[in-house]
C-alpha positions, 0 to 999 in steps of 0.5 A, a space after each residue: 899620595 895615591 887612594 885606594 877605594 874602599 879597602 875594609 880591614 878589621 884590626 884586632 887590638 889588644 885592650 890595655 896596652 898604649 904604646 900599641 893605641 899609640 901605633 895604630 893613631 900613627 897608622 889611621 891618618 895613613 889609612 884614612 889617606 888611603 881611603 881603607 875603612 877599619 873596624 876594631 875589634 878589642 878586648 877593652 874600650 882602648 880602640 874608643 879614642 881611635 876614632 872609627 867604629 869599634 867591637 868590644 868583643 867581650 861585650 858583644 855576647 851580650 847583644 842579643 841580635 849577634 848571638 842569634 849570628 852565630 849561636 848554630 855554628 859549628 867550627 872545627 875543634 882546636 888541634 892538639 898543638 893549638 890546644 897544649 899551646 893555650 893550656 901552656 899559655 894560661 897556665 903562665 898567665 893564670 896558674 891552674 884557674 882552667 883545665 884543658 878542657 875548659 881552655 879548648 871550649 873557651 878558645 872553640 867559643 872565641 872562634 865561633 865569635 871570629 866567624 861571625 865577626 868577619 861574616 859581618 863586618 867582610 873585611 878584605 883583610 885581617 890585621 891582628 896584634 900578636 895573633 900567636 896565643 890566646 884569643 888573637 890566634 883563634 881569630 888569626 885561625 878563623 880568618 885563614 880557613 875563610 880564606 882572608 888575608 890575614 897581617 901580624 902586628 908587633 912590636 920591633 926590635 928597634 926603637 919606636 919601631 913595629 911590623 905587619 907581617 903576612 906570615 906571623 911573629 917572631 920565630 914564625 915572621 916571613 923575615 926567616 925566609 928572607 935571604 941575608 943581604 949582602 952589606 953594602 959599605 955606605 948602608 953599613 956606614 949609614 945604619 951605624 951612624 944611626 944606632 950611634 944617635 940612638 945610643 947618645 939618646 938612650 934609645 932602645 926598643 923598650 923603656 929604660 933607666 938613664 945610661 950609666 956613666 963610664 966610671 959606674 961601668 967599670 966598676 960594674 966590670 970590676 965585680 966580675 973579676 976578670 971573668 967573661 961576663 954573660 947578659 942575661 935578659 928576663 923575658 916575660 914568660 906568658 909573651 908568645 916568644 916564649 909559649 910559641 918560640 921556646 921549645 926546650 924552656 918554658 920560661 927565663 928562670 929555666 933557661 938561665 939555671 941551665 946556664 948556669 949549671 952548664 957554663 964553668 965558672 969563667 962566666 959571670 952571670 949579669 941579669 936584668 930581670 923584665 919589668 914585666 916578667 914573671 921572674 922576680 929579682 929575688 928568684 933570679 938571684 936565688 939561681 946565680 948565687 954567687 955568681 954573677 949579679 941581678 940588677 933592675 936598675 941597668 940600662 940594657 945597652 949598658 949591660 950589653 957595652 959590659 958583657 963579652 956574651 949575650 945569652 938569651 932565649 929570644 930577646 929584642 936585645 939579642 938583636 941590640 946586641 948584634 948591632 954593637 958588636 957583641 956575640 949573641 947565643 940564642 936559645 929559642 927561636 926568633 927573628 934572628 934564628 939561622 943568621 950568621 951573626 948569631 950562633 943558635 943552641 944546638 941541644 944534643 951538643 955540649 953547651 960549653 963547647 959552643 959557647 967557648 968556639 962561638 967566643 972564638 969565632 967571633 973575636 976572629 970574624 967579628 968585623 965581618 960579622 957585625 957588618 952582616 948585622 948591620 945589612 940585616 938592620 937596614 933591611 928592617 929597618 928601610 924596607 920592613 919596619 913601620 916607625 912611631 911618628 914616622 909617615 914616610 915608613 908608614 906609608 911605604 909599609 902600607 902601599 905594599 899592604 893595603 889593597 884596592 878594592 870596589 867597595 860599593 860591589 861589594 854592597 856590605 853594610 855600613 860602619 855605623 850598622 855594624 857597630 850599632 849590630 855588636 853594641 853591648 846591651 843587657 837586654 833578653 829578648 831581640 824584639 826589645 833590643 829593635 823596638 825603636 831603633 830603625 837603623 838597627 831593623 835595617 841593618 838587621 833585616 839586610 844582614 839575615 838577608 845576606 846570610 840567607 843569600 850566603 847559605 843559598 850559596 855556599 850550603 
């Protein structure tokens, strides 16, 4: 494998989450091949097992050594857009805990954190989890106007898969500018043969129940009485799909009660409620009544296999559904928005006309049309996807990604100085937060040194 020289990437990780801890583990042995240096920065002590150093950033404040970094700076003020889009986002996660006010200062403070951060640690790149709300966009912000590379990290659309992407996530991924290829007769072949041993083995890109067997399926079929039966997936309303990509919904139960009210009663509503959503079985089924049926239970390839129309705002299992030949109406934005395999929501047109000539359509076009799906798969999943356990995805991925760099012209300070820098202490006074610790004095007596020099520099 080729080694890059000293490329420094500062990865922000959210904190309690493991299928991301189990991510970036796959990731370090690459990175660590590379010879790239990575510096966490999280919100809980979840980086501690990845090995390298590590910034918990709602400790670093209590260092008194880094708040004397950046307690002078000034940083633009949130636009209006950031600033509704974080409101939005903590009204979801936390009712009415914060005014506006409050959001704008805290993600104002988050921001100035960031600068100093990035003066500090002076990453060639930025790798940031989500980085679309909350506390990674003011990061992702602050690492644009200082003019740093900035990657977006999340989770795929395929099983054990995720991206870094140089532009964002989902509705914002460079993925939209990415033309559709044209399929290729033995990809196609190759990518459907994969989807098929995901299918034996259950695989989806979120954990779920066991399959069902054929008979339990038609007899879920059988209570939709001859009716079309829509898949409804719940989404989670604080997740960024939908604070950022929803631009007419501001969560799954609106969106499924304007179905409901504006498809006739041909449709029969099949609804999975997300095991970490907002929504509750019993709120969905208070939306339905009587028709359709609201299930926790159901695998979602299953509810896909029973439905003739998955609707949803932008879901992952929209995408699952493509690949297996069923017609997807999309009401948001997402990776898939503008394909010709999906049909997206036109809000000023009558609902149910779409939806009856999107069925139409498909019935008509739907070999052709799934085997576009199945070119954009394998585009996902050959040349943009990185896979758990999967090196070879990894290092392609990275080898595009991971810059070579000079490090020692670079002459910053070291990992351990660093880390020893933003190390939470309860201590009041810097005097008693030096008295003793020489790695320390140096480390902060080079750092004010470079900031000096930088202010000399750059005014």
């Amino acid at each position: 494998m080729t080694r890059m020289s000293g490329c420094r990437i500062a990865f922000l990780l959210p904190g309690g989450e493991p299928w991301v801890r189990e991510a970036v583990a796959d990731l370090m042995h690459v990175l660590d091949s590379l010879s790239a240096e990575v510096v966490f920065l999280s919100d809980g002590p979840a980086a501690r097992e990845l090995g390298g150093p590590w910034i918990e950033l709602d400790g670093v404040d209590t260092n008194p050594a880094f708040r004397r970094m950046y307690s002078n700076y000034t940083v633009a003020e949130p636009s209006v857009e950031e600033s509704l889009r974080e409101f939005r986002y903590c009204r979801v996660r936390f009712g009415g805990k914060f005014s506006l006010e409050q959001v704008r200062t805290r993600y104002q403070g988050w921001m100035k954190q960031a600068r100093a951060l990035y003066r500090l640690v002076q990453p060639d790149q930025v790798w940031i989890w989500n980085g679309v709300v909350y506390r990674s966009a003011a990061f992702a912000a602050v690492a644009a106007q200082m003019g740093l590379p900035v990657y977006y990290a999340e989770k795929g659309a395929m099983p054990g898969s995720w991206a870094l992407d140089p532009c964002g996530t989902n509705g914002a991924s460079s993925l939209l500018q990415v033309p559709e290829p044209a399929p290729e007769p033995g990809r196609v072949t190759v990518m459907r043969d994969t989807i098929r041993q995901w299918d034996h083995a259950g695989c989806s890109a979120w954990g779920q129940p066991e399959r069902m067997k054929a008979g339990e399926l038609e007899r879920l079929k059988e209570k939709a009485e001859g009716r079309n039966i829509v898949f409804f997936p719940g989404q989670v309303d604080s997740d960024s799909n939908i604070i950022s990509f929803s631009p007419n919904f501001c969560g799954s139960r609106e969106a499924l009660d304007f179905l409901v009210r504006n498809l006739p009663n041909e449709y029969f509503f099949l609804v999975k409620p997300h095991p970490k959503g907002h929504v509750s079985a019993d709120e969905f089924r208070r939306v339905v009544g009587e028709r359709g049926l609201v299930t926790e239970d159901i695998h979602v390839l299953d509810a896909v296999e029973v439905s003739d129309l998955v609707a949803t705002i932008n879901s992952t299992v929209g995408f699952e559904a493509t690949l297996r030949g069923k017609p997807v109406f999309f009401l948001g934005r997402g990776i898939l928005s503008g394909r010709s395999f999906v049909r997206d929501w036109v809000p000023e047109e009558h609902l149910a006309g779409q939806v009856s000539a999107w069925l139409m359509e498909y019935a008509s076009n739907k070999e052709e049309l799934v085997n576009s799906a199945l070119a954009w798969a394998d585009h996902l999943y050959r040349d943009y996807y990185l896979f758990l356990k999967n090196e070879a995805s990894i290092v392609s991925r990275l080898m595009q990604i991971v810059e070579e760099v000079d490090a020692e012209a670079r002459n910053r300070l070291s990992l351990n100085e660093i880390e020893t820098l933003c190390a939470p202490l309860d201590v009041t006074e810097v005097t008693d937060f030096l008295e003793g610790k020489e790695l320390l004095k140096a480390a902060m007596k080079r750092f004010l040194k470079k900031m000096g020099q930088s202010h000399q520099t750059n005014g």
